[in-house]
N, C-alpha and C positions, 0 to 999 in steps of 0.2 A: 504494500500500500504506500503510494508516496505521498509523503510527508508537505506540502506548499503554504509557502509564506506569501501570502500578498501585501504588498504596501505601495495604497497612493492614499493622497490627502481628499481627493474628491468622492464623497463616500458613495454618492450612487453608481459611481465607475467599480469603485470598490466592490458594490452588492450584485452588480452584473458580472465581472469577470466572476467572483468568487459562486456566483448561481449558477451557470455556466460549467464550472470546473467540476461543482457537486454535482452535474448530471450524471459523472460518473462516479458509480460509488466504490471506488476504488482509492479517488482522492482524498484525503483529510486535508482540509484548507484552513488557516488561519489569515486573518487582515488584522492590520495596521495600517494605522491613517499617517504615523510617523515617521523616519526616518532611527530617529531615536529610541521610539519603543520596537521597533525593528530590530536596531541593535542589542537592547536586553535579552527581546524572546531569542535572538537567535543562541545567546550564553545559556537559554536554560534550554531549549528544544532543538533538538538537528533535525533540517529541514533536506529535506533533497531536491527542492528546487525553492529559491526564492525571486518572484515577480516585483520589479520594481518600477514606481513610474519615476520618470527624472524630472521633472518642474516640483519640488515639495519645498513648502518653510524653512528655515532653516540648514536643512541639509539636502541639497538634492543627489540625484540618482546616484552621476556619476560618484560624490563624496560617500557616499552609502556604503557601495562597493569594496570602495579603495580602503572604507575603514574596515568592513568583512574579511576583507582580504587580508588586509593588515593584523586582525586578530584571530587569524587561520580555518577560518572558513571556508571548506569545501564545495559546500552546495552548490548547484548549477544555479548559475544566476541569468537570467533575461533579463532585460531593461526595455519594459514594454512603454513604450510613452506616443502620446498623442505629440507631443513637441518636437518640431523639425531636425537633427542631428545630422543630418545629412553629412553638412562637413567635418562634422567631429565622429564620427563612426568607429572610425580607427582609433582615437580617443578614448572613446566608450569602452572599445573593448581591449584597449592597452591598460586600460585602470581595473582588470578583473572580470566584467561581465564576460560569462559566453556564448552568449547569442544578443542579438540585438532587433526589435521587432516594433515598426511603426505601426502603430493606433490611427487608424481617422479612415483607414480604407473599407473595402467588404470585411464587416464582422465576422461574419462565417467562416471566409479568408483564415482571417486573425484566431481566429477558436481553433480553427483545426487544427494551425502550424504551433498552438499552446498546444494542445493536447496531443499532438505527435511528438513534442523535445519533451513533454511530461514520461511519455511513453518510451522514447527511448531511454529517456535518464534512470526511469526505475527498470528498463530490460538491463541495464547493464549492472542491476544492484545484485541479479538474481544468478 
């Protein structure tokens, strides 16, 4: 069963990806609206995958990452966001993320290519 952390600060974003993810019940999902409480749950709970959006308070995406990273955090991370990256992609994913996935196109798109890296990431636990 894999383990997903979601965190964006927009919370109906929030209650759609995570609605969506529970279709399958296979997933256990958690949200965060934070950046920061992000980073607690991840010290008490190991996730196998963490969702991030990158536009949040305080800390955004890419900062999120680099600090997962920095305190040895495994988890597969995406960096789902509606916010343009285009030219920072490489960025993105020099700072830790690994996969990187624009919001704002076909939903359905967007869901499948989640629930296809959810699926690979928990085929490779097993």
């Amino acid at each position: 069963m894999p383990r997903i952390l979601l965190v964006d600060d927009d919370k109906d974003i929030l209650d759609i990806i995570r609605l969506d993810l529970e279709d399958d019940p296979a997933n256990a999902v958690d949200t965060t609206s934070t950046a920061t409480d992000a980073i607690t749950k991840v010290t008490r709970t190991p996730y196998d995958v963490i969702i991030a959006d990158w536009r949040m308070p305080g800390m955004n995406g890419t900062d999120l990452i680099r600090k997962l990273r920095h305190d040895g955090c495994a988890s597969f991370i995406i960096l789902y966001t509606g916010y343009s990256l285009s030219s920072d992609i490489r960025t993105t994913l020099d700072c830790g993320a690994d996969h990187y996935l624009h919001r704002g196109g076909d939903p359905d798109l967007e869901f499948a290519e989640l629930h296809r890296l959810i699926k690979t990431v928990a085929g490779k636990k097993t």
